[in-house]
C-alpha positions as CSV (number, residue, x, y, z in Angstrom):
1,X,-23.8,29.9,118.3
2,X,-20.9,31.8,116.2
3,X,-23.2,32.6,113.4
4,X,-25.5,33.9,115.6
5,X,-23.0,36.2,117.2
6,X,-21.5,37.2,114.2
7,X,-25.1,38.4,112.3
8,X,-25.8,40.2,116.2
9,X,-21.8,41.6,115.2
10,X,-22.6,42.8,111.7
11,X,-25.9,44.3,112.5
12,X,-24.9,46.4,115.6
13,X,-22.0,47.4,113.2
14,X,-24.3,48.3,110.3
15,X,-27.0,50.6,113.1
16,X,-23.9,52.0,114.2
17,X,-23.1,53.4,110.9
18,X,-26.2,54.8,110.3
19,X,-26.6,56.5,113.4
20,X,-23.4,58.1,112.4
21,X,-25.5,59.0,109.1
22,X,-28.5,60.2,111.4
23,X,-25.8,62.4,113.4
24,X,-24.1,64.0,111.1
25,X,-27.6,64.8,109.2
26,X,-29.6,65.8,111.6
27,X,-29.1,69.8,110.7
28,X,-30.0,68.9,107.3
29,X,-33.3,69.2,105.3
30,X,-35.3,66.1,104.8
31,X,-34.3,65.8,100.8
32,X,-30.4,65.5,101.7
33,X,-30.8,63.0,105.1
34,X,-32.8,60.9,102.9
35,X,-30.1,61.3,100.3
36,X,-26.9,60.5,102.8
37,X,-29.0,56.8,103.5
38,X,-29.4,55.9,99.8
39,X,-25.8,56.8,99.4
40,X,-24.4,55.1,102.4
41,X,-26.6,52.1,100.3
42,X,-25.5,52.6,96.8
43,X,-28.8,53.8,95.5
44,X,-29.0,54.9,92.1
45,X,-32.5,55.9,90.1
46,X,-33.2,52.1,89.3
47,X,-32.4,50.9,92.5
48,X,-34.7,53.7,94.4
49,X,-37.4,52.3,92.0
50,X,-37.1,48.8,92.8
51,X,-37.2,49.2,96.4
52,X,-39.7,52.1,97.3
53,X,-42.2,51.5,94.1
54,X,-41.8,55.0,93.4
55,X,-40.3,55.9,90.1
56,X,-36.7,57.4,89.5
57,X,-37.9,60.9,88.8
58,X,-38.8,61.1,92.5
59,X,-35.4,59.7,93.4
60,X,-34.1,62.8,90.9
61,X,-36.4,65.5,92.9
62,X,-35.2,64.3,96.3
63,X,-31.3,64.1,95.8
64,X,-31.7,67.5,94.0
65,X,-34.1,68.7,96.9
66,X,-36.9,69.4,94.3
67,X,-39.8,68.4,96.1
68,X,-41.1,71.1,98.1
69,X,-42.5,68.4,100.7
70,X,-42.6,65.0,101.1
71,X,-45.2,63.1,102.0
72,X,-45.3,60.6,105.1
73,X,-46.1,57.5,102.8
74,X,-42.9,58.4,100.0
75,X,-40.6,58.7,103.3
76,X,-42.0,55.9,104.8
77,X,-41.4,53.6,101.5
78,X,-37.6,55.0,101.4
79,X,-37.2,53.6,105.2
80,X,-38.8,50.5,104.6
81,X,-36.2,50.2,101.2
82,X,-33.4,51.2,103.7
83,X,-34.4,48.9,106.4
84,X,-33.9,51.8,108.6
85,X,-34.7,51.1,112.4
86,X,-37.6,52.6,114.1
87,X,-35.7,55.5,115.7
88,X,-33.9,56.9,112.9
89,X,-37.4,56.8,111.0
90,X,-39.0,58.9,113.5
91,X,-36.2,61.5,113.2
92,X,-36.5,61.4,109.7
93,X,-40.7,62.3,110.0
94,X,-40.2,64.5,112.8
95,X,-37.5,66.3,110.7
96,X,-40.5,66.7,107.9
97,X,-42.8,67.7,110.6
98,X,-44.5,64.6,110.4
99,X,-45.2,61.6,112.8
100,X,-47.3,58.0,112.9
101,X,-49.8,59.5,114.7
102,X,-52.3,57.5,116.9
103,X,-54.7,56.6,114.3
104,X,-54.9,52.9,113.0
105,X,-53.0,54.1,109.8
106,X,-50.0,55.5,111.8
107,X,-50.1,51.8,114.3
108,X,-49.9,50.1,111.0
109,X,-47.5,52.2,109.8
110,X,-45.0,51.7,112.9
111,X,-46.0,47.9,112.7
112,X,-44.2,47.7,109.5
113,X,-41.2,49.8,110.5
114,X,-40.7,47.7,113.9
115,X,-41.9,44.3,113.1
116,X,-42.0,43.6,109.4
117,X,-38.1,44.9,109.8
118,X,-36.2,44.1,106.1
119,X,-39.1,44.0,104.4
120,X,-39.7,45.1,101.2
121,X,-42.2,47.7,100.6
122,X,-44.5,45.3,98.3
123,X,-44.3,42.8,101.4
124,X,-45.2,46.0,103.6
125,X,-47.9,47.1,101.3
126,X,-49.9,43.1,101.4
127,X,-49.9,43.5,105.2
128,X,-50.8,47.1,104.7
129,X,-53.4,46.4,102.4
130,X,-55.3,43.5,104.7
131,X,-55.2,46.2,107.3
132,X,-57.0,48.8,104.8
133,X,-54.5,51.3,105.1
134,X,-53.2,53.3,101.9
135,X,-50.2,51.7,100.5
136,X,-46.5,53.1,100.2
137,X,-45.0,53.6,96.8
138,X,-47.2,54.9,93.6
139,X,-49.8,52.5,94.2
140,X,-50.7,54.5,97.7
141,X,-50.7,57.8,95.9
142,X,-53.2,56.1,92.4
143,X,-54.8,55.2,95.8
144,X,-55.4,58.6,97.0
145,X,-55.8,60.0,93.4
146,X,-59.0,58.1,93.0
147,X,-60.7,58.4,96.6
């Protein structure tokens, strides 16, 4: 029973802190939100590449807010790295003017987000994949490329 109180402990500690990180971010632009999360967890260029399957030139663009727009499956591979919780995801889309959406894309989208919680995106992207819905990370976009 301790241990069980203790993880409940440490994870309302840890969504506390990055609500603080939504909070305090929530004026910002999309590039430097996403940037205050992947500081808060010690990303660097190799890291962002391990965890979202996108390379580190696209971690480079974003924390020097070089991409003129992101795209709903690169921020939704950075929140699935991040482990972010459903709510501060959908501030991040909405702050991109983006959403899920209603379509069966955008329901298994959300699935991932609110029941495949600390996954990691190539876990997401098998589930995703059964579903037939474009992948996150690189192999979504070679995805698109060739349709």
């Amino acid at each position: 029973m301790a241990s069980k109180f203790k993880e409940a402990v440490l994870s309302f500690e840890e969504v506390m802190q990055l609500e603080r990180i939504a909070a305090s971010t929530a004026h910002l632009p999309i590039s430097q939100r996403l940037t205050a999360f992947m500081d808060h967890r010690k990303w660097n260029t190799v890291r962002f590449a391990e965890l979202t399957e996108f390379d580190g030139s696209t971690y480079s663009r974003i924390r020097n807010n070089r991409l003129p727009k992101l795209h709903l499956r690169l921020i939704l591979a950075i929140c699935v790295g991040l482990h972010l919780p459903l709510h501060i995801v959908q501030s991040l889309l909405e702050c991109a003017g983006l959403s899920f959406g209603n379509s069966d894309t955008g329901r298994a989208y959300r699935y991932v987000i609110v029941e495949m919680h600390g996954c990691t995106v190539y876990e997401a992207n098998v589930f995703l994949q059964s579903q037939g819905v474009p992948l996150l990370g690189t192999l979504g976009l070679e995805e698109q490329a060739s349709a």
